[in-house]
C-alpha positions in Angstrom: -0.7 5.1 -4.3 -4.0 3.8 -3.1 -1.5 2.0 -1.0 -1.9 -1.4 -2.7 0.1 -3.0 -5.5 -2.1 -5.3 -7.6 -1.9 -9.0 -6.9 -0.5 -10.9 -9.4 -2.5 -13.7 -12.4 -1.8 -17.0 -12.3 -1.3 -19.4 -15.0 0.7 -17.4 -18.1 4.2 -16.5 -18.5 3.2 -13.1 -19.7 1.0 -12.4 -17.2 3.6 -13.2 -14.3 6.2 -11.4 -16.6 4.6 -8.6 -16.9 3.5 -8.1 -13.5 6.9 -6.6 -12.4 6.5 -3.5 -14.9 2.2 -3.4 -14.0 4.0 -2.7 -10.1 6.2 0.1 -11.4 3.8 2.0 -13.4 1.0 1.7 -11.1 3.3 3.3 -8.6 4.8 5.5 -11.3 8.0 6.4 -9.4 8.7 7.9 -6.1 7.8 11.4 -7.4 4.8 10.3 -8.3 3.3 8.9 -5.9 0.3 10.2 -4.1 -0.4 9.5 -0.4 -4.4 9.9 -0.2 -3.7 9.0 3.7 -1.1 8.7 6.4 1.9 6.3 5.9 2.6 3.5 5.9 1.6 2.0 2.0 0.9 -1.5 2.9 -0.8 -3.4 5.7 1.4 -5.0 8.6 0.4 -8.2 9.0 -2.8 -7.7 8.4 -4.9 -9.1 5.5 -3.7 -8.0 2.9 -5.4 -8.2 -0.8 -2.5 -7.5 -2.9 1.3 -8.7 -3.0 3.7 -6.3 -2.0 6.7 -5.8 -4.8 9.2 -8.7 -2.9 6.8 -10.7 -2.8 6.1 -10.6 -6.8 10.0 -10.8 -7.7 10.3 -14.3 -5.5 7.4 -15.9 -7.1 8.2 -14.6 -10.5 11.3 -15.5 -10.7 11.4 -19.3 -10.1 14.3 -21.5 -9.9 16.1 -19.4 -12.0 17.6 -17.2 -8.9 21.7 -16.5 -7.2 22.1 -18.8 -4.4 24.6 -17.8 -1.3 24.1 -20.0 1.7 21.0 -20.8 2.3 19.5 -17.4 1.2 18.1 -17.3 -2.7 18.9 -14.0 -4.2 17.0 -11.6 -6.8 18.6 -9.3 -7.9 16.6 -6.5 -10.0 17.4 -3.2 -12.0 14.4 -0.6 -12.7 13.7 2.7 -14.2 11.7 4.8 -16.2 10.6 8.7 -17.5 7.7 10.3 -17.4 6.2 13.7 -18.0 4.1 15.3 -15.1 2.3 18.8 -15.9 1.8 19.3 -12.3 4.6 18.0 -10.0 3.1 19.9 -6.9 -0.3 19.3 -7.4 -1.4 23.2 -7.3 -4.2 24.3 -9.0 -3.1 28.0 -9.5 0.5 27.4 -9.9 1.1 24.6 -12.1 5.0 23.5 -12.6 5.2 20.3 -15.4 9.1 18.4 -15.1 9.7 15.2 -16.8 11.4 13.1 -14.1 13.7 10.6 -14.6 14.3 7.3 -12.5 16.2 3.9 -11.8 16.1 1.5 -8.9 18.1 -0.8 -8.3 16.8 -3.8 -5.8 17.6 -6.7 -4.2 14.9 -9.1 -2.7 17.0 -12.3 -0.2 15.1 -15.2 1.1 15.7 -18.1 3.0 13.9 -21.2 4.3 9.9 -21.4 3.4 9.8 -18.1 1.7 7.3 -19.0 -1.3 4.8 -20.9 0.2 5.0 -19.4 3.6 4.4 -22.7 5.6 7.4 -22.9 7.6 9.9 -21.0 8.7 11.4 -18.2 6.6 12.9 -14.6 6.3 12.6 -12.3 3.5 14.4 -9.6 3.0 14.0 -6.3 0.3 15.7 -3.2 0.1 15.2 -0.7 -3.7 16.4 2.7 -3.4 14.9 5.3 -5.7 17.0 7.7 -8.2 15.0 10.5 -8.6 16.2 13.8 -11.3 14.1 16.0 -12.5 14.8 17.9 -15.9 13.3 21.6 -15.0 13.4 21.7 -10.9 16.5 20.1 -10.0 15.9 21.0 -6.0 13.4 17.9 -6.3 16.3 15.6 -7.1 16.1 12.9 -4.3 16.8 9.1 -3.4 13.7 7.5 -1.8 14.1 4.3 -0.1 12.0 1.5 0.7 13.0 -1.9 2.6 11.4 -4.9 4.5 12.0 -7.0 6.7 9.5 -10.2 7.2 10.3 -13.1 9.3 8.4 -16.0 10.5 8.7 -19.0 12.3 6.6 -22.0 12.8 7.3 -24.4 15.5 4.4 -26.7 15.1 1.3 -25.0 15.8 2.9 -21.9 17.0 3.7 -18.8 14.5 5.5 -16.1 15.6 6.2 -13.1 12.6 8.0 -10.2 13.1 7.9 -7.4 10.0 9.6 -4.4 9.7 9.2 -1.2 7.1 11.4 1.8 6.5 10.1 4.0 3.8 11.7 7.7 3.0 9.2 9.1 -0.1 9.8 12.7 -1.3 6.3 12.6 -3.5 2.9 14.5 -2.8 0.5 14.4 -0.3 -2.9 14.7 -0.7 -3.8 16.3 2.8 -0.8 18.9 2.6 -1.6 19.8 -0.9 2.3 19.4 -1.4 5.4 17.7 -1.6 6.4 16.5 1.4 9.6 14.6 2.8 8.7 11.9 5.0 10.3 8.7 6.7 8.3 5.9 8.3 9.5 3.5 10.6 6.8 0.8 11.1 7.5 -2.6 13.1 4.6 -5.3 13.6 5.1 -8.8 15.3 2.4 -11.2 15.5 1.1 -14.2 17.6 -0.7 -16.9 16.1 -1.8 -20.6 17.7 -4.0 -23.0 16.0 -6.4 -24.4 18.9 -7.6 -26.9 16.2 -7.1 -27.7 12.8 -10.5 -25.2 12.5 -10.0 -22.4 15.4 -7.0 -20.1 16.1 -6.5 -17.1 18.2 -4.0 -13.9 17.2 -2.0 -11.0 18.8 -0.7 -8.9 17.7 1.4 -5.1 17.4 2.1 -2.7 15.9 4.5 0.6 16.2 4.6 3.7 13.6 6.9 6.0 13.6 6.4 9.4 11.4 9.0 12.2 10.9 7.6 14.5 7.7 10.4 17.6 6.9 7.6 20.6 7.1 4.3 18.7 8.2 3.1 17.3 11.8 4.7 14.3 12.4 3.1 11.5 14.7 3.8 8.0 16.0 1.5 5.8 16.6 1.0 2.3 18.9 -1.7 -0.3 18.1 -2.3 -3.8 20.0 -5.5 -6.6 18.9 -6.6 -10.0 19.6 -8.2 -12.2 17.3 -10.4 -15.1 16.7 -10.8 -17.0 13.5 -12.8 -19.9 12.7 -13.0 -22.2 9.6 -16.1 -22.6 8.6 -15.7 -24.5 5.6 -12.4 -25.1 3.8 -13.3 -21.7 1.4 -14.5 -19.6 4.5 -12.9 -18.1 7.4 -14.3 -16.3 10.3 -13.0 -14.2 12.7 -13.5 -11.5 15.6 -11.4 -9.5 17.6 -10.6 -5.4 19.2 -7.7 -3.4 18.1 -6.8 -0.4 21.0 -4.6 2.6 19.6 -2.5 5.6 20.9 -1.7 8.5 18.7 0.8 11.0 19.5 0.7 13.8 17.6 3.0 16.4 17.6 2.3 20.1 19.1 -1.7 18.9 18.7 -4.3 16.9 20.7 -3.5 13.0 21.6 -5.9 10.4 20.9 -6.5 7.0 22.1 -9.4 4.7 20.2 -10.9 1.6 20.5 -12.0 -0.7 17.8 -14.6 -4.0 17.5 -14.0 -6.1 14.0 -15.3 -9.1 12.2 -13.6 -10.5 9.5 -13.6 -13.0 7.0 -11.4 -14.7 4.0 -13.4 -16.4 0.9 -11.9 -18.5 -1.5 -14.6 -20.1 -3.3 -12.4 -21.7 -6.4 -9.2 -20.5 -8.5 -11.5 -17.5 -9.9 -12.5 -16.1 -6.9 -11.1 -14.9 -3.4 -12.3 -12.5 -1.1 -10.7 -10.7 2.1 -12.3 -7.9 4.4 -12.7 -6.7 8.1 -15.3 -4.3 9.3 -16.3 -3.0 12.6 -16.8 0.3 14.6 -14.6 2.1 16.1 -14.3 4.9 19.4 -11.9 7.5 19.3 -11.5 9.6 22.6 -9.2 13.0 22.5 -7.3 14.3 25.1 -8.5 17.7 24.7 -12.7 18.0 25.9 -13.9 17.4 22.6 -16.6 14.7 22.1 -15.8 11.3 21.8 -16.2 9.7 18.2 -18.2 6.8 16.9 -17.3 5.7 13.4 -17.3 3.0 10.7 -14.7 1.7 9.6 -13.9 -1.4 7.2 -11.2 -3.2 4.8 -12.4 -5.3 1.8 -10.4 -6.3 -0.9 -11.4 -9.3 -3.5 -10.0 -11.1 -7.2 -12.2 -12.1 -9.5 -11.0 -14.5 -12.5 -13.8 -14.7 -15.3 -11.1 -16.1 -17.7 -7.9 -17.4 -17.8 -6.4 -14.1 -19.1 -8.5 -11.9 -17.4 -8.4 -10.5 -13.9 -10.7 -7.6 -12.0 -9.7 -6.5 -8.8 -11.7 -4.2 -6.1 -10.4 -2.6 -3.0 -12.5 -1.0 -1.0 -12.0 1.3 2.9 -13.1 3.5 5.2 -10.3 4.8 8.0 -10.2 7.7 10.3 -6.7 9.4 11.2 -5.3 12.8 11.7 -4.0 15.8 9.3 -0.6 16.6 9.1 -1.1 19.9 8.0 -4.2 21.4 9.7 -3.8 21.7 13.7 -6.5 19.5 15.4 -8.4 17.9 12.9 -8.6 14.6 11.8 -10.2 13.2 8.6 -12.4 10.0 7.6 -11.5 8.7 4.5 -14.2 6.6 2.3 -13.4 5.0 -1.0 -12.4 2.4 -3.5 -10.0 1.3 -6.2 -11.1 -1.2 -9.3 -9.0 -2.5 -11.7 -9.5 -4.7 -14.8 -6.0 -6.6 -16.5 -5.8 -8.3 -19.6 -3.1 -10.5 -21.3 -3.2 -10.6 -25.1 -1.1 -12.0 -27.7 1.4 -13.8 -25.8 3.6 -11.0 -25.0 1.4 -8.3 -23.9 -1.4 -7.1 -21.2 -3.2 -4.3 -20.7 -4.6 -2.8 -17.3 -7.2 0.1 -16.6 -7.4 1.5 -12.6 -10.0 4.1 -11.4 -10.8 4.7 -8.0 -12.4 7.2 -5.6 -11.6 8.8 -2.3 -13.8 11.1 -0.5 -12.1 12.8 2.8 -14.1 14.3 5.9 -12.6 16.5 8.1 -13.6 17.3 11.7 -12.2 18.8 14.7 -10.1 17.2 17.7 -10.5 20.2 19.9 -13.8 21.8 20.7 -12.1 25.5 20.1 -11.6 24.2 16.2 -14.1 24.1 13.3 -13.5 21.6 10.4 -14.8 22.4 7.2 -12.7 21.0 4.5 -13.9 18.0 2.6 -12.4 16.8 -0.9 -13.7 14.4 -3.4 -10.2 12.6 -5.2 -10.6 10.7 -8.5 -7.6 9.2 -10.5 -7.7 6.8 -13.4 -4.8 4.8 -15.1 -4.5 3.0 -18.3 -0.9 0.7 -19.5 0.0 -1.4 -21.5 3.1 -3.7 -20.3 5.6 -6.1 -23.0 7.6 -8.4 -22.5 11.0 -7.7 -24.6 12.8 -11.3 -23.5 12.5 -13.5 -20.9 14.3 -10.8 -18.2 13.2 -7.6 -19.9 9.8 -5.8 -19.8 8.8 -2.2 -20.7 5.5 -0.6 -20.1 3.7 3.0 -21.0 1.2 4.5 -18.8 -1.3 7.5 -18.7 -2.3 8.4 -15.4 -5.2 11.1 -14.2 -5.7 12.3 -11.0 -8.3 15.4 -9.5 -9.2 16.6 -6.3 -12.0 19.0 -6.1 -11.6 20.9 -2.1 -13.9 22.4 -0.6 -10.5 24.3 0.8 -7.4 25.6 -1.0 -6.0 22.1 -1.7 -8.5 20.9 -5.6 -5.8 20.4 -8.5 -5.8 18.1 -11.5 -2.6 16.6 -12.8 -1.7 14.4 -16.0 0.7 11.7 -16.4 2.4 9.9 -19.3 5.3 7.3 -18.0 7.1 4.5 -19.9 8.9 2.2 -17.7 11.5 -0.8 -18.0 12.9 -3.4 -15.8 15.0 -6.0 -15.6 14.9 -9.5 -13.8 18.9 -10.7 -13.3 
């Protein structure tokens, strides 16, 4: 949800505990998740502000892991409850459950995994149990696995990451539950000229199938240059060039011109983000479109214990439920996380998204726009040195200018296990 899983502290066995269950009850389940936009969750290859799950279990888990061959193995064993009021996010026709789930994982790496420096291949595959108490028919096994290998010959990097992700939860721009599967495959090209300039390609290829909605596949190629200013500061330029192919609805192609730049003034602070224009052409006689569009994402460390965290985004893409029209979302995610008496931290998330509508075809008029808002407050222990548990609250509305406003309530408690 929000697509991004918080990036883990640094510095306190609590903290990097406790992270594990912070990932589960941000994302509250399967069921519970809420895609504000189009798959997939996470950024391929691209800079990304937060950790992805696999990534958390590897460096959390330290030396203390299975070994077969040369791959290091972590095993993993998750699950929780919660109580939803409004599992279909209506607003006329509310239905609550409380939902039950486990997850086992398993997260394999081999070679320069950690530090990614050299060589390496990771490998992470969770399915999701979901049951539901009141409306069994929502019973359902989500899955999500990755792929992520790189190697390193000397000044050459060559990556290659692959997603598949099969969610049953709601969407925002269906109003709905919706079953979905993603396929999305990214490889990447990176050679450093000099110790201070390199130059990137790179691809990417999504594949959509949703069970009742408009699925879509998508193709995206850029180039890159990036440029050390300083040892904190990176610069870079580059054009991304896209394809969408939307089913029984207009095609689009679209052309976009970045900058982009990483900041890591000291241990406390870091700072990521890309931002450009973009032009998006339809293959239907309507207008092209000239739009904004931008990824930032930064950590702040005031304290030792104490870590705020900010997303921000603006992205254009097309509905899967209303014929034609695309939307523009704007918005942001902060979050604030606090360790406290050895054993404990505490975490409060808020965030905003604001979505546009407009038409792809001149014969169509667009006049939905929403305004989401969700908030989330936890509280995560850790049990024993393998065991953490974690409650949750989590509120989310949508006011619509169209039939789609709802408001839902969560309450979760969640547990997992490091083997």
């Amino acid at each position: 949800m929000q697509g991004q899983d918080f990036q883990r502290l640094k510095g306190t066995g609590i903290v990097t505990t406790c992270c594990c269950t912070a990932l589960l009850g941000g994302m509250t389940s399967s069921y519970g998740q809420l895609i504000v936009t189009n798959p997939p969750g996470r950024a391929v290859l691209g800079l990304a502000t937060f950790h992805t799950d696999e990534e958390a279990v590897v460096e959390e888990r330290g030396d203390n892991i299975l070994r077969y061959g040369p791959w290091s193995v972590f095993p993993r064993l998750r699950g929780g409850v919660t109580y939803d009021d409004n599992i279909y996010i209506q607003q006329n026709s509310k239905h609550e459950d409380v939902i039950w789930t486990i997850s086992p994982g398993i997260a394999l790496g081999a070679g320069d995994y950690r530090e990614r420096e050299g060589s390496s291949v990771l490998i992470d595959y969770a399915p999701r149990f979901n049951i539901f108490t009141l409306n069994s028919r929502n019973n359902a096994i989500d899955h999500d696995g990755r792929l992520l290998a790189e190697w390193r010959p000397g000044k050459w990097r060559l990556a290659l990451e692959q997603l598949y992700q099969n969610y049953s939860g709601p969407v925002l721009d269906v109003g709905n539950r919706v079953n979905r599967s993603v396929y999305t495959t990214g490889v990447s090209f990176t050679y450093e000229i000099s110790p201070k300039t390199s130059v990137e390609l790179n691809g990417t290829q999504i594949i959509t199938d949703y069970d009742v909605a408009r699925s879509f596949n998508e193709w995206t190629i850029g180039a890159f240059g990036d440029y050390a200013l300083t040892p904190k500061i990176k610069l870079g330029a580059g054009v991304n060039a896209g394809f969408l192919d939307v089913q029984n609805a207009v095609n689009q192609k679209y052309q976009q011109g970045l900058v982009r730049a990483v900041y890591s003034a000291t241990e406390k602070v870091d700072f990521r983000g890309s931002a450009g224009v973009e032009i998006r052409e339809f293959q239907s006689g309507q207008s092209d479109r000239l739009n904004g569009v931008f990824s930032i994402g930064g950590t702040y460390r005031p304290l030792q214990f104490t870590e705020v965290l900010l997303d921000a985004y603006r992205r254009d893409q097309n509905s899967i439920i209303l014929t034609d029209q695309n939307y523009t979302t704007t918005g942001f995610a902060l979050g604030v996380r606090q360790a406290f008496l050895v054993n404990y931290a505490a975490s409060l998330t808020g965030g905003f998204d604001h979505l546009n509508y407009h038409p792809t075809d001149p014969t169509v008029t667009a006049t939905r726009k929403d305004d989401y808002f969700f908030a989330r407050a936890g509280v995560d222990w850790r049990a024993w040195d393998r065991l953490t548990a974690g409650v949750s609250y989590l509120y989310r509305k949508n006011n619509s200018s169209g039939a789609f406003s709802f408001d839902n309530h969560q309450v979760g408690l969640n547990l997992a296990y490091q083997f």
